[in-house]
C-alpha positions in Angstrom: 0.0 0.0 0.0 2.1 3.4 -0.8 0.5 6.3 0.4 -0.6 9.1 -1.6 0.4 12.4 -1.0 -1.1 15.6 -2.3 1.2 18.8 -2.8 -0.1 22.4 -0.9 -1.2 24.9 -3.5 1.4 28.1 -4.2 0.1 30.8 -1.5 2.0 33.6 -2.2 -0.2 36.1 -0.6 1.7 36.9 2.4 5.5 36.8 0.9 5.4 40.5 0.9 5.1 41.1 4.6 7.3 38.0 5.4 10.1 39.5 3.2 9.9 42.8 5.1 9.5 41.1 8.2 12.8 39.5 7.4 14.4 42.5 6.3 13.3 44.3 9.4 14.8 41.8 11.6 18.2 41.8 9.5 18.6 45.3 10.6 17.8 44.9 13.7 20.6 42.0 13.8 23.2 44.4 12.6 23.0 47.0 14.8 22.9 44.5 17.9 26.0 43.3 16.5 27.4 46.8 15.7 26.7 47.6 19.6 28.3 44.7 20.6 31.5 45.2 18.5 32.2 48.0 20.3 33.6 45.3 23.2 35.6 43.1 20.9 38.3 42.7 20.4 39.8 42.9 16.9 39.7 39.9 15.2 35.9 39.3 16.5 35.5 42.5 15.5 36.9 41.6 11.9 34.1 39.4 11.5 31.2 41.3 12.5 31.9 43.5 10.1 32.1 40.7 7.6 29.1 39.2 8.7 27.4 42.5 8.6 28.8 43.1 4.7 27.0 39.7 4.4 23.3 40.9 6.1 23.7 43.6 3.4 24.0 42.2 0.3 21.1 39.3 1.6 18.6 42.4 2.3 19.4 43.9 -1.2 18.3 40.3 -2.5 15.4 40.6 -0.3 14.4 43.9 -1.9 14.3 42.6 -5.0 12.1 40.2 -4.2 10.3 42.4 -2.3 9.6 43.9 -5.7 9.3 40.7 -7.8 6.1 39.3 -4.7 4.5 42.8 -5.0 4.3 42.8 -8.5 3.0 39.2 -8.6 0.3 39.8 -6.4 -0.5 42.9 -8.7 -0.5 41.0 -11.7 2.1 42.9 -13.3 4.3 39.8 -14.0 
């Protein structure tokens, strides 16, 4: 007997505020770990700053999909 599985539809209705919620909290992650660089020592500090170069470029990705869900749910794709 093999089981039958059925596949969840595509809801993309709420991708928008997800993505912003994600960007939101990405900023608030950098600046937590701006404050705390201020007590590290140099090499930690080293990588904060690469981790926070990182945060970056992942919220300009977010963005742009920011852009791509909001024009889905539009229609304008």
């Amino acid at each position: 007997m093999t089981k039958q599985y059925k596949s969840n539809p595509d809801d993309r209705s709420d991708n928008v505020e997800k993505l912003q919620e994600m960007v939101q909290n990405t900023i608030h992650n950098m600046h937590e770990a701006e404050e705390a660089a201020e007590f590290s020592n140099e090499k930690d500090r080293a990588a904060i700053q690469a981790k926070n170069q990182r945060r970056l470029d992942s919220i300009a990705a977010m963005r742009d999909e920011i852009k791509d869900e909001y024009a889905h749910r539009e229609g304008r794709e």
